[in-house]
VOLO-248641 format. One record per residue: x, y, z of N, C-alpha, C, O in turn. Coordinates in steps of 0.02 Angstrom, whole numbers, padded with zeros to 5 digits, always signed. Layout:
N
XYZXYZXYZXYZ/...
END
This chain:
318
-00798+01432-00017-00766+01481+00028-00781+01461+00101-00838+01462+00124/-00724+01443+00138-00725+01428+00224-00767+01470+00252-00766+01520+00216/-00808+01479+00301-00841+01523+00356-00782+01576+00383-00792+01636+00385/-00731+01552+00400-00682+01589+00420-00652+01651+00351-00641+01711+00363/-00646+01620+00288-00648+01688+00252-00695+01728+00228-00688+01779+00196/-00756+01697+00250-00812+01740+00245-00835+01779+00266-00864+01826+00239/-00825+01759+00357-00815+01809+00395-00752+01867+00390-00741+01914+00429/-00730+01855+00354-00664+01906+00382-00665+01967+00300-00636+02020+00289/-00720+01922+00251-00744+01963+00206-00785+02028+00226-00777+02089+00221/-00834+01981+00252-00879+02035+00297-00857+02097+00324-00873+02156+00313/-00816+02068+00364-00783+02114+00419-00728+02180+00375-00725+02237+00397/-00703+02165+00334-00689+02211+00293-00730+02247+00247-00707+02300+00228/-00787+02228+00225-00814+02273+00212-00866+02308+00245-00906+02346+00219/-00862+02293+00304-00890+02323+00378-00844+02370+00394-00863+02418+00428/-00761+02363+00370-00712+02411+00366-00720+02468+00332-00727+02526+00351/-00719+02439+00272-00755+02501+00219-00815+02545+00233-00813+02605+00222/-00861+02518+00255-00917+02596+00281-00916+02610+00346-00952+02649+00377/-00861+02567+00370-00838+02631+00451-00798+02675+00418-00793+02727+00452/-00764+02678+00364-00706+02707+00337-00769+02787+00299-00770+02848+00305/-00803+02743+00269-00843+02816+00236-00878+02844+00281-00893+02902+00270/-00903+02808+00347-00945+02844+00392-00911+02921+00410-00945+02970+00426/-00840+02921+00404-00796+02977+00424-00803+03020+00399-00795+03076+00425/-00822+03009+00328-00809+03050+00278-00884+03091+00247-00927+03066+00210/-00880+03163+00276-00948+03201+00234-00937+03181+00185-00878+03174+00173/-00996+03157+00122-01021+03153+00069-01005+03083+00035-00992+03074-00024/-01006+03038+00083-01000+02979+00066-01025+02931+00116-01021+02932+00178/-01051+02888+00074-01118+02848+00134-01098+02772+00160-01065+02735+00123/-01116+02753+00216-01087+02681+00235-01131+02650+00179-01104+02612+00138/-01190+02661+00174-01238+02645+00115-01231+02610+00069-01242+02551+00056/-01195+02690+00026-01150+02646-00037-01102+02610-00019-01097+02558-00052/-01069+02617+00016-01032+02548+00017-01076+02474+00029-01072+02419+00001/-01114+02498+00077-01139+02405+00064-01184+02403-00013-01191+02352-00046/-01206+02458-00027-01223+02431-00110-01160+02422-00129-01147+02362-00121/-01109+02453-00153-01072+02422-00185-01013+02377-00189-00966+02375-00229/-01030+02339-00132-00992+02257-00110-01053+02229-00104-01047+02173-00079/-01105+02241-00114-01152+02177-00115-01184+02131-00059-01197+02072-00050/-01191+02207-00021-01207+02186+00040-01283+02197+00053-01323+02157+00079/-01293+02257+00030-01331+02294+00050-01415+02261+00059-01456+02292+00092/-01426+02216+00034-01492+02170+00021-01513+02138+00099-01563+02143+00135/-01435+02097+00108-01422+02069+00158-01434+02102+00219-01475+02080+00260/-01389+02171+00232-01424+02220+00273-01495+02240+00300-01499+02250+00361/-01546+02246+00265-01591+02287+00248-01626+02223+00283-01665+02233+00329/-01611+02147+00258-01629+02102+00274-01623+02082+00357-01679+02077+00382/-01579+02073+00393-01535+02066+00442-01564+02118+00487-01591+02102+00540/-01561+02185+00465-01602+02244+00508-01680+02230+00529-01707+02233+00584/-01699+02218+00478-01775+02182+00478-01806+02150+00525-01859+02160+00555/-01747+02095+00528-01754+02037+00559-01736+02039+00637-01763+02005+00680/-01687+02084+00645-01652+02102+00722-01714+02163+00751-01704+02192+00804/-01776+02178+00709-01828+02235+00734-01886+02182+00731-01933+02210+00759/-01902+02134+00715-01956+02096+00700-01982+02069+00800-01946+02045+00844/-02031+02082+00801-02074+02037+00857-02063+01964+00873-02057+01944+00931/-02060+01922+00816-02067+01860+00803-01991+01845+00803-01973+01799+00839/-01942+01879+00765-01869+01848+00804-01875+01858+00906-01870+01813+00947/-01885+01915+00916-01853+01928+00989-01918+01856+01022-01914+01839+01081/-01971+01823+00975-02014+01803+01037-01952+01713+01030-01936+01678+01079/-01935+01703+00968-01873+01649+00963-01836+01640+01049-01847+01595+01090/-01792+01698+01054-01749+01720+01103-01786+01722+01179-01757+01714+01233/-01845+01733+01169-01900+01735+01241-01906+01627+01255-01904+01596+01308/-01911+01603+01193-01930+01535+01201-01874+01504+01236-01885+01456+01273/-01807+01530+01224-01764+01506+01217-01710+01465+01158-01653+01442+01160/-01754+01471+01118-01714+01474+01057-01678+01509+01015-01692+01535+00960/-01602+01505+01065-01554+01567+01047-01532+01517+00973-01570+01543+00932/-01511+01486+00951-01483+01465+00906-01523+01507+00831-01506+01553+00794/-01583+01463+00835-01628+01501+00801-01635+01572+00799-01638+01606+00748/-01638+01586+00844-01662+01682+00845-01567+01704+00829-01568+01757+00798/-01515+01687+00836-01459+01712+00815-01450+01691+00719-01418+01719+00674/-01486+01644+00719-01485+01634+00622-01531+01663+00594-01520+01686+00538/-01615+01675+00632-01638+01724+00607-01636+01793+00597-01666+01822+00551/-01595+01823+00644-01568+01896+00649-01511+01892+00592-01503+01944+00560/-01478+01846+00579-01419+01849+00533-01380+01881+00596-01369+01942+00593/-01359+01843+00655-01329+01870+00687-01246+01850+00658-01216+01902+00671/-01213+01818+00637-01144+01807+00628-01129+01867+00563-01070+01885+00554/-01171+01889+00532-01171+01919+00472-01162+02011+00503-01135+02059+00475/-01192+02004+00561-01196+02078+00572-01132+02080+00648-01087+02115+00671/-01155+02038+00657-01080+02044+00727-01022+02055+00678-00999+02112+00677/-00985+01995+00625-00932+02052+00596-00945+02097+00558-00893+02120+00535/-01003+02127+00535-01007+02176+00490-00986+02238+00548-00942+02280+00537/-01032+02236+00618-01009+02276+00675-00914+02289+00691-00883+02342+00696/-00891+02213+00695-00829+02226+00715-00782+02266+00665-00729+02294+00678/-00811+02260+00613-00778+02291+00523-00768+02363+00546-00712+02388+00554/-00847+02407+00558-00852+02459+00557-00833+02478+00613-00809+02535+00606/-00831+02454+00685-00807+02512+00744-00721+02489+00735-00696+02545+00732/-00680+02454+00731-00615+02460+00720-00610+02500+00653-00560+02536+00651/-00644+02501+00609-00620+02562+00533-00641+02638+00566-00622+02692+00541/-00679+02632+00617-00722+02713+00648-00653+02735+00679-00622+02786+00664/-00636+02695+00720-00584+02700+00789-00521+02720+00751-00486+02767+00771/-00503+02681+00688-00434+02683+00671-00426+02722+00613-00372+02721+00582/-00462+02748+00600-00461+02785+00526-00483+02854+00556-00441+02898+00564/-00510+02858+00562-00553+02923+00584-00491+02983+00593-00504+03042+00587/-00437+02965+00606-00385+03039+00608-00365+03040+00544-00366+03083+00500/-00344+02972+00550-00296+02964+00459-00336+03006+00395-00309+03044+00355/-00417+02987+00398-00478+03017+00348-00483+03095+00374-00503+03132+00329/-00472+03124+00424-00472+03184+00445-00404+03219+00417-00404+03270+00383/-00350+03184+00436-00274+03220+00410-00274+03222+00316-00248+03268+00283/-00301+03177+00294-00301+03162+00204-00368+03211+00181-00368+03240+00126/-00400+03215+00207-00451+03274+00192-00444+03332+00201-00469+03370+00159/-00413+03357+00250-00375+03414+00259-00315+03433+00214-00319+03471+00166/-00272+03409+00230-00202+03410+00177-00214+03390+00102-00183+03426+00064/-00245+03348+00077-00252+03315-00001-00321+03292+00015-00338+03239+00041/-00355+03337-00003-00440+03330-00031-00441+03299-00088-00468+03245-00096/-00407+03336-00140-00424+03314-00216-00401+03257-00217-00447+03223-00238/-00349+03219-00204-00326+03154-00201-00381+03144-00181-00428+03147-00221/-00393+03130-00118-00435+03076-00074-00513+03099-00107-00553+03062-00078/-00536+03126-00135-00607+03143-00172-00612+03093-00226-00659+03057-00244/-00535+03105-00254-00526+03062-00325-00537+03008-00319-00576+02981-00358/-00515+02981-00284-00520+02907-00278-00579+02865-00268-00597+02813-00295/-00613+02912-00211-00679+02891-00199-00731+02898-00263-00784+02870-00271/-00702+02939-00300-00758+02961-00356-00733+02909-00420-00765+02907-00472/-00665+02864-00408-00653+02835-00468-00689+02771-00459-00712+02735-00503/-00689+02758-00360-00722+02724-00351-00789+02711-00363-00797+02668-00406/-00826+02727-00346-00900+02742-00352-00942+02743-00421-00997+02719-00431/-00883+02794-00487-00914+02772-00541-00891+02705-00581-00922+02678-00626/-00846+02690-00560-00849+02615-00585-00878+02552-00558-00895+02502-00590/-00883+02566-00482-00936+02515-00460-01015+02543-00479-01063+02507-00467/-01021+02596-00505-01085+02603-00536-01092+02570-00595-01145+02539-00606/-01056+02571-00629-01080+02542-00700-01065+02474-00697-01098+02437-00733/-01006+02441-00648-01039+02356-00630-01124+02347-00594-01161+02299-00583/-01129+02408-00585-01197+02366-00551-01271+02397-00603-01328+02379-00593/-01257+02429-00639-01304+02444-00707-01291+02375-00760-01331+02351-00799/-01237+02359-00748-01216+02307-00819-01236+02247-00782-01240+02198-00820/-01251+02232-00708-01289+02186-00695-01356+02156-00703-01374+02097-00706/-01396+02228-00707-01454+02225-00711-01481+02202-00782-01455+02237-00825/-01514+02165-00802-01536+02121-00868-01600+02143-00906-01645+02155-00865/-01613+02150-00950-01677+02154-00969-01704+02252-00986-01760+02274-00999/-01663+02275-00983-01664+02345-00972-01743+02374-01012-01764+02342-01060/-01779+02429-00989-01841+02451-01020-01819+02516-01001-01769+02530-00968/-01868+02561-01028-01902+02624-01018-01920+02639-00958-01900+02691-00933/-01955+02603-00928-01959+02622-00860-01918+02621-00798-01933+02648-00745/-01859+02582-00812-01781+02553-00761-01742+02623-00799-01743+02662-00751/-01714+02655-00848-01713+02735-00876-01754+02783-00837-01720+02823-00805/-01785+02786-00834-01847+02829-00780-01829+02825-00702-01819+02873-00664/-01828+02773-00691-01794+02765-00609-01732+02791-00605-01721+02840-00569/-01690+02763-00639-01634+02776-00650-01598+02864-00628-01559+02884-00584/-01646+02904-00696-01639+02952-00723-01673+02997-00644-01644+03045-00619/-01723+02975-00624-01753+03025-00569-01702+02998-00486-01701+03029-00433/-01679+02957-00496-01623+02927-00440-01563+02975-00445-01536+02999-00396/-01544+02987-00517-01476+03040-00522-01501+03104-00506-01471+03142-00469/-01550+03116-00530-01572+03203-00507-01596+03200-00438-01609+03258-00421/-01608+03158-00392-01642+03169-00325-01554+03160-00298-01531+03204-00262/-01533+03131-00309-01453+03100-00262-01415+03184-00286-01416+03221-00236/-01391+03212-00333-01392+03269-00349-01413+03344-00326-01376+03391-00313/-01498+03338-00326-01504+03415-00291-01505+03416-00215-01507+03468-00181/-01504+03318-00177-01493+03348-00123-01427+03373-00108-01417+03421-00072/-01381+03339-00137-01307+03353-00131-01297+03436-00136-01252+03466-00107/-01327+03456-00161-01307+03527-00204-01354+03591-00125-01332+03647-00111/-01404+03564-00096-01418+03589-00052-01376+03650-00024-01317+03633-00022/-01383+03702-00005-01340+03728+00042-01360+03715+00135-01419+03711+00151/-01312+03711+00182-01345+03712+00240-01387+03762+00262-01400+03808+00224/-01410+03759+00315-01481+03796+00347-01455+03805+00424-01420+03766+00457/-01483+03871+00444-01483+03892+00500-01545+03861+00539-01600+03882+00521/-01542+03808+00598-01593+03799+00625-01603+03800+00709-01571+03834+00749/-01655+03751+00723-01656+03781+00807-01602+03731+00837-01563+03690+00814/-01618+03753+00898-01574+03688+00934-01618+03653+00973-01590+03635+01025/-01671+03636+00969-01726+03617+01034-01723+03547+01007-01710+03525+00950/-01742+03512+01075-01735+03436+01083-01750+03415+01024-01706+03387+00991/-01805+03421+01002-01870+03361+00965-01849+03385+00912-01867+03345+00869/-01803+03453+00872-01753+03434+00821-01701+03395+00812-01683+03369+00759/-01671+03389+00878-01603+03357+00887-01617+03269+00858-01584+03237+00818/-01685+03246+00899-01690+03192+00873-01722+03179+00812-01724+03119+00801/-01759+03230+00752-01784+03229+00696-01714+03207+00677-01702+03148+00665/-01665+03258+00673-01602+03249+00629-01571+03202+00650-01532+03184+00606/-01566+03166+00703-01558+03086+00718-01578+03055+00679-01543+03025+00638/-01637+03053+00681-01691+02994+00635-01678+02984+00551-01674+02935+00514/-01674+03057+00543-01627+03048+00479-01570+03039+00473-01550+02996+00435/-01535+03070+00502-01453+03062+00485-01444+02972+00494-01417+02944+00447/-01461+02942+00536-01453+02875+00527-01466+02819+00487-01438+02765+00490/-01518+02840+00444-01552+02837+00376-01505+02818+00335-01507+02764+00306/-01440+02875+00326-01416+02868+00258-01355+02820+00283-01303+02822+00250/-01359+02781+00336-01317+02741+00365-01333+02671+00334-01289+02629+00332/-01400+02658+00308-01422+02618+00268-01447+02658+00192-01468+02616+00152/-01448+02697+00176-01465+02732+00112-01415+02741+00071-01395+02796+00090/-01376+02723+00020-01313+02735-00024-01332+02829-00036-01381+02865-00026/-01287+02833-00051-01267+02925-00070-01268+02959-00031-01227+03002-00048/-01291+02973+00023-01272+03033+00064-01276+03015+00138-01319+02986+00171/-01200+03052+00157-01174+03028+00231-01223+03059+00276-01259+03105+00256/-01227+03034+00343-01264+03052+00401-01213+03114+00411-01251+03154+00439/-01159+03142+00407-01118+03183+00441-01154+03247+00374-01182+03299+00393/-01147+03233+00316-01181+03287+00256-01250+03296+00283-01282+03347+00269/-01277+03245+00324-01367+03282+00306-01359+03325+00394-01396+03373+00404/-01315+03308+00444-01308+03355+00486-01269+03421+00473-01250+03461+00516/-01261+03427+00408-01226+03488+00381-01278+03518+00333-01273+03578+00322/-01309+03498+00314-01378+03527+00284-01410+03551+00332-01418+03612+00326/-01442+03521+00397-01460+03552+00448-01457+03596+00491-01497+03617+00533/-01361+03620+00468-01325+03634+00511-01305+03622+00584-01284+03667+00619/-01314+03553+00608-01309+03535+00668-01250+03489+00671-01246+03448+00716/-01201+03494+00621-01138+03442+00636-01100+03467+00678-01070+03425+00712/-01087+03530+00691-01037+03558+00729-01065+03540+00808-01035+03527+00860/-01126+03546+00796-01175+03547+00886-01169+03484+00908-01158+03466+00966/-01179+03442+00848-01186+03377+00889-01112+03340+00909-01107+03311+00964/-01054+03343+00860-00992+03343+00857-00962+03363+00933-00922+03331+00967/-01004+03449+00951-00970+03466+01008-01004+03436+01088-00977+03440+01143/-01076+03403+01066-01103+03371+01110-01060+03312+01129-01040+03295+01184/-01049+03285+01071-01036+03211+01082-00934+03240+01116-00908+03213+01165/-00914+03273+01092-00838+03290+01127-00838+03292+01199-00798+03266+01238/-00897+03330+01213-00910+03371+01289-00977+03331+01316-01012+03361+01357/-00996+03268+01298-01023+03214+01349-01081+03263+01367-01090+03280+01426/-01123+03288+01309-01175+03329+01322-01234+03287+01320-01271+03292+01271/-01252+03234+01379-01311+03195+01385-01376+03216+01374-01410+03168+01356/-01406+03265+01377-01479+03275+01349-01487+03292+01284-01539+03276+01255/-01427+03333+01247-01417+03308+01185-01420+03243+01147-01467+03219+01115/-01367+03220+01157-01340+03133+01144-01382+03101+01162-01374+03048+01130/-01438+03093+01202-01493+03049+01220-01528+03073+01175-01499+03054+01125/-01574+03106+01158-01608+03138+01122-01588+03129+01046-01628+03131+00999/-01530+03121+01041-01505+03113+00960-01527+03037+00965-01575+03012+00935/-01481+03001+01011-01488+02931+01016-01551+02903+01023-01541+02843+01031/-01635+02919+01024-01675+02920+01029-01709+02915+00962-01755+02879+00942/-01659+02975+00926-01693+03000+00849-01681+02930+00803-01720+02902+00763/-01602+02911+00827-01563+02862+00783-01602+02797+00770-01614+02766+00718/-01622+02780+00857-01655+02713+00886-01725+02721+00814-01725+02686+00763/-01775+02772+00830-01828+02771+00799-01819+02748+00694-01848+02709+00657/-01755+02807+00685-01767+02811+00621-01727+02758+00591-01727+02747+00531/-01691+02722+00636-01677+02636+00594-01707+02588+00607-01683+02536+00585/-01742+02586+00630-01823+02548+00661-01855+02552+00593-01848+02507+00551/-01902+02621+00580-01922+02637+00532-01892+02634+00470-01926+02595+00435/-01847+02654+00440-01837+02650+00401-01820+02600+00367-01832+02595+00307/-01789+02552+00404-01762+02471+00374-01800+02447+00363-01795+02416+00310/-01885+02439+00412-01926+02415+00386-01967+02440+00319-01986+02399+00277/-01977+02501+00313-01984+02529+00235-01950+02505+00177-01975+02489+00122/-01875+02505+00200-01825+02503+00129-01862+02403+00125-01892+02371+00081/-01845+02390+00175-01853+02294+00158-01917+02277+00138-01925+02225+00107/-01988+02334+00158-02061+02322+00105-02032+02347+00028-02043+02309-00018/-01998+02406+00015-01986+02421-00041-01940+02378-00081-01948+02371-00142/-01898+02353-00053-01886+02283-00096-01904+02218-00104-01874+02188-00148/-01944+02190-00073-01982+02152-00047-02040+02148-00117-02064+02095-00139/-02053+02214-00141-02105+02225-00176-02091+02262-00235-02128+02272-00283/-02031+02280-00223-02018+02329-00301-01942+02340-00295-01906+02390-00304/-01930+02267-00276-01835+02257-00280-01800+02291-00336-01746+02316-00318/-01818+02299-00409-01801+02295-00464-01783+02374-00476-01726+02392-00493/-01862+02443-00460-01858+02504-00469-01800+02526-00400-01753+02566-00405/-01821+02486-00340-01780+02505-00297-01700+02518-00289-01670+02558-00253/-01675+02464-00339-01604+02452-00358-01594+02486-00386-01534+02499-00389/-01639+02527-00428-01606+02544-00499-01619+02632-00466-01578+02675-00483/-01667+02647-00430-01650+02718-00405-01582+02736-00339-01546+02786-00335/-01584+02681-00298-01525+02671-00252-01445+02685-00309-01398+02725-00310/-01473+02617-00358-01374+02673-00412-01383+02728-00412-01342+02768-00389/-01451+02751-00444-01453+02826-00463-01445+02867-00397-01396+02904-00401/-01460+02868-00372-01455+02879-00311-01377+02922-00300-01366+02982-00296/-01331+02862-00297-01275+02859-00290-01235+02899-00326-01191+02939-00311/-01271+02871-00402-01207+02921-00475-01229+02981-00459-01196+03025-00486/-01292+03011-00409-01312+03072-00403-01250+03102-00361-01201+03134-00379/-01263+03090-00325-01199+03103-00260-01137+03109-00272-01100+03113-00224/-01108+03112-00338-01051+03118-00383-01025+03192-00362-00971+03211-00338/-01084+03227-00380-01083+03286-00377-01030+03325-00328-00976+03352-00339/-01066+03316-00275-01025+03284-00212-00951+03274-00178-00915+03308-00141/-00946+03200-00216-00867+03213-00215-00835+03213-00263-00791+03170-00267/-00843+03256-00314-00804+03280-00401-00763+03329-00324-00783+03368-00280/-00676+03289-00349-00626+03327-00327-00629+03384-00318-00623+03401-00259/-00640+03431-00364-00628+03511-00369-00713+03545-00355-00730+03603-00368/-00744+03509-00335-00805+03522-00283-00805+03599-00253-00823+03654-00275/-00778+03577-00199-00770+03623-00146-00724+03658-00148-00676+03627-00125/-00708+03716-00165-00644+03768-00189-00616+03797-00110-00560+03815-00091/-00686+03793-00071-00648+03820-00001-00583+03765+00005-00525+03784-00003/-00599+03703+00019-00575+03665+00056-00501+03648+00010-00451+03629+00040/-00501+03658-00070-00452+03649-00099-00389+03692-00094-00330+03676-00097/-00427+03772-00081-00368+03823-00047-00346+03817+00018-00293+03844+00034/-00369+03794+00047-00381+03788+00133-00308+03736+00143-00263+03740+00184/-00320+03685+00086-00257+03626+00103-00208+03665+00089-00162+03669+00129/-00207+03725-00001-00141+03725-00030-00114+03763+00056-00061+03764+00088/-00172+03785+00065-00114+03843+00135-00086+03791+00175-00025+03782+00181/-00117+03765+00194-00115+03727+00245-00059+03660+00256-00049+03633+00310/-00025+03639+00192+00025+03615+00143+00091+03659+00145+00149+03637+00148/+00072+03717+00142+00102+03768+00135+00140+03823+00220+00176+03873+00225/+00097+03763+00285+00123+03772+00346+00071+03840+00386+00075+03858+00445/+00024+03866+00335-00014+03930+00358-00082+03913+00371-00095+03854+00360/-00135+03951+00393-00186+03936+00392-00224+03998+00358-00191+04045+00338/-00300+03998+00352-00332+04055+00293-00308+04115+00345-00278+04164+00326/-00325+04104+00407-00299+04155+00453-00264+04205+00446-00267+04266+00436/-00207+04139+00457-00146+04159+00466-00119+04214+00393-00080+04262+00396/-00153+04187+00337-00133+04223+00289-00190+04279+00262-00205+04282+00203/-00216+04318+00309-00277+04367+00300-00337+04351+00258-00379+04391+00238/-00334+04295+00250-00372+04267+00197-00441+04257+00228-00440+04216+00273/-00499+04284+00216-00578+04254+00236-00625+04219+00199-00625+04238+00141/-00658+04184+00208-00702+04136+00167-00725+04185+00095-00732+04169+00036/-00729+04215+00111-00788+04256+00040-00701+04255-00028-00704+04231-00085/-00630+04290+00006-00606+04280-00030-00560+04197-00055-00520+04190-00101/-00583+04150-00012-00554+04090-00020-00611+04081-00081-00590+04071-00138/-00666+04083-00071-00717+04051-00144-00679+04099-00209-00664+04070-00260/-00666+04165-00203-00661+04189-00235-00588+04167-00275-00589+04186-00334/-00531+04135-00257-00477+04125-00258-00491+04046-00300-00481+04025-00357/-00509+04029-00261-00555+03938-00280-00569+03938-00356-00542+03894-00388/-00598+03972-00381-00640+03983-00417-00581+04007-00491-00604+04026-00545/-00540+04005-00484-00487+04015-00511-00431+03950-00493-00386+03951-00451/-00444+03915-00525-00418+03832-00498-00339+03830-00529-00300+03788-00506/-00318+03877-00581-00275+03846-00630-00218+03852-00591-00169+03818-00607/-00214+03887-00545-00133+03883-00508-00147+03829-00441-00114+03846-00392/-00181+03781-00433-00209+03759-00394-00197+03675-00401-00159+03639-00368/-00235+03661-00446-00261+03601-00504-00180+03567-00530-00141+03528-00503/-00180+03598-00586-00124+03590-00628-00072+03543-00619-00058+03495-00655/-00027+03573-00538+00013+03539-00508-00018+03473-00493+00023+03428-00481/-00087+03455-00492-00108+03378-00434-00158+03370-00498-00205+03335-00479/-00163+03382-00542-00210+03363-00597-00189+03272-00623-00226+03223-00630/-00139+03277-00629-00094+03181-00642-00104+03164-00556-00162+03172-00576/-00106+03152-00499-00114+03129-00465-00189+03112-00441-00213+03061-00416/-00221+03188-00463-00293+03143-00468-00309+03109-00493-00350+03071-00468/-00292+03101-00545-00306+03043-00596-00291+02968-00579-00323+02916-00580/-00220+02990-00562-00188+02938-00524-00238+02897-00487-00253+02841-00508/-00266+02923-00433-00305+02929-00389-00365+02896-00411-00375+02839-00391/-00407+02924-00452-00470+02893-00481-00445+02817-00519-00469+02760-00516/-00390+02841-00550-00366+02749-00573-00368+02724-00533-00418+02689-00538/-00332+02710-00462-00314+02687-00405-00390+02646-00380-00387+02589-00358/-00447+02678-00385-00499+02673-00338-00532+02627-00403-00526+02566-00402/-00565+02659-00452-00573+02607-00498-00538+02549-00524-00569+02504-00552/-00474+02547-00516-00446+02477-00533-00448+02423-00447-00444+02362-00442/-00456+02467-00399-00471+02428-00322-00544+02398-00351-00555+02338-00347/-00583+02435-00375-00655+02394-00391-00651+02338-00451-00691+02291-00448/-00614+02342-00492-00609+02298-00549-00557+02244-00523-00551+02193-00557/-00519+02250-00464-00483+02198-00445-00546+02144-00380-00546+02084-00367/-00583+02192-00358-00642+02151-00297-00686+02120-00344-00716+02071-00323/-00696+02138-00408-00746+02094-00447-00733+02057-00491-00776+02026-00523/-00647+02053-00503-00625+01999-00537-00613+01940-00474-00618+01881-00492/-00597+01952-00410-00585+01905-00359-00659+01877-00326-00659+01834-00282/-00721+01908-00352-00780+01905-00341-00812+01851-00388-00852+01809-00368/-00792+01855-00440-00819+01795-00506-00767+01752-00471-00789+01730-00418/-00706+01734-00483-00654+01690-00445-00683+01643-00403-00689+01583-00415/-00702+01676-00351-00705+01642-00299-00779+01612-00305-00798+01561-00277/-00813+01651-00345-00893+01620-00364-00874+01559-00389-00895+01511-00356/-00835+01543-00447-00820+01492-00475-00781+01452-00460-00766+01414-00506/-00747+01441-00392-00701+01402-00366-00763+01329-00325-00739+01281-00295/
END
């Protein structure tokens, strides 16, 4: 494979987790686990925080200090994700709004079929890779299931939930935009970042700086040293997070479209949250009609993964 389609591999799937970055309950994460990136990452981050690269770059040995950073690897992984941020970001806003269950489906047909390519990778299976496994699906799970929290607004939170939310920017299963909705600070920071609210946004940007510092270096000792449990709770991880985006999830958001499809808003049609769950919750006039399109949908996303890993052996073997 040329450098030139390698790069432009990259860069698309640098596409792909600017594309999920958009999206509550789906992680840039998993996507680089599941294109096969994610090692590389963890690696590359490491290396762009290390002492001993930046002292390369002090000597003057940019050549060197740009191959030790894995700099060509992360410059297009960069260009992937801010053109998928920039250009998607309404399109993922208008399809989530209007057709949730579609666009849920897909991602979820996605996700469990690139899960079980990457279980059927793993060789040698025991009792204890079951155990990881098994405590990876229930941790990816009850955080998903969380409800949000009322909290403060003071600085030295703003940048805690930085530090994490940026986390799951390298962590498969759960988006940085979901764990600022656990916090309840997506709307604050959302309206910071609209309205150029600098002691906010510094302060977040502070949290971000620290907690991908930290954390990359954690995840790259934890594989470094226990690559094997690490992999195998990162899937779990992931199949946890199912939870998540199972189409018919969120019943608000499924009535919210039919209205909204329908030219009205809950508003507009006297409708208030307590009775949208209540309405939700009663799916069958809802479902029915888009029940074959979800499906549709989940085919769609799982046969996109069974077509990247038949062109994946391919090109291995060319």
């Amino acid at each position: 494979m040329s450098n030139v389609v390698k790069n432009a591999v990259v860069a698309l799937k640098g596409f792909a987790m600017g594309a999920a970055n958009v999206i509550p309950g789906v992680s840039g994460g998993t996507i680089a686990l599941l294109t096969g990136i994610f090692n590389e990452l963890i690696e590359a981050l490491n290396s762009l925080l290390s002492v001993s690269s930046w002292k390369l770059l002090l000597q003057g040995k940019v050549k060197e200090f740009w191959k030790d950073i894995h700099g060509t690897f992360l410059l297009w992984l960069g260009v992937g994700v801010i053109v998928s941020v920039f250009s998607l970001a309404k399109l993922m806003e208008y399809v989530l709004a209007y057709h949730p269950i579609q666009t849920w489906a897909f991602f979820f047909g996605l996700i469990v079929v690139s899960g079980v390519y990457m279980l059927y990778d793993i060789k040698g299976w025991k009792v204890a890779d079951g155990l990881w496994l098994v405590f990876g699906i229930f941790l990816g799970a009850v955080i998903c299931l969380l409800s949000p929290t009322q909290t403060t607004d003071a600085k030295w939170f703003i940048m805690i939930c930085g530090a994490i939310a940026i986390c799951t920017m390298i962590l498969p299963g759960i988006s940085g935009s979901f764990i600022l909705v656990l916090f309840g600070k997506y709307e604050y920071v959302m309206g910071a970042i609209s309205e150029l609210n600098w002691p906010v946004l510094i302060m977040f940007g502070i949290g971000c700086v620290v907690g991908i510092a930290a954390f990359s270096k954690f995840l790259h000792w934890l594989i470094a040293h226990y690559e094997r449990p690490t992999l195998i709770t990162l899937i779990g991880f992931t199949l946890g997070s199912l939870v998540k985006v199972w189409p018919w999830s969120d019943k608000v958001s499924v009535m919210t479209a039919q209205l909204m499809r329908e030219g009205q808003t809950a508003e507009e049609a006297g409708i208030g949250v307590e009775a949208l769950v209540d309405i939700g919750a009663d799916l069958s006039s809802i479902i029915n009609p888009q029940t074959f399109s979800a499906i549709a949908w989940m085919a769609i996303g799982a046969l996109l993964v069974v077509a990247l890993e038949w062109l994946g052996h391919k090109n291995a073997k060319a």
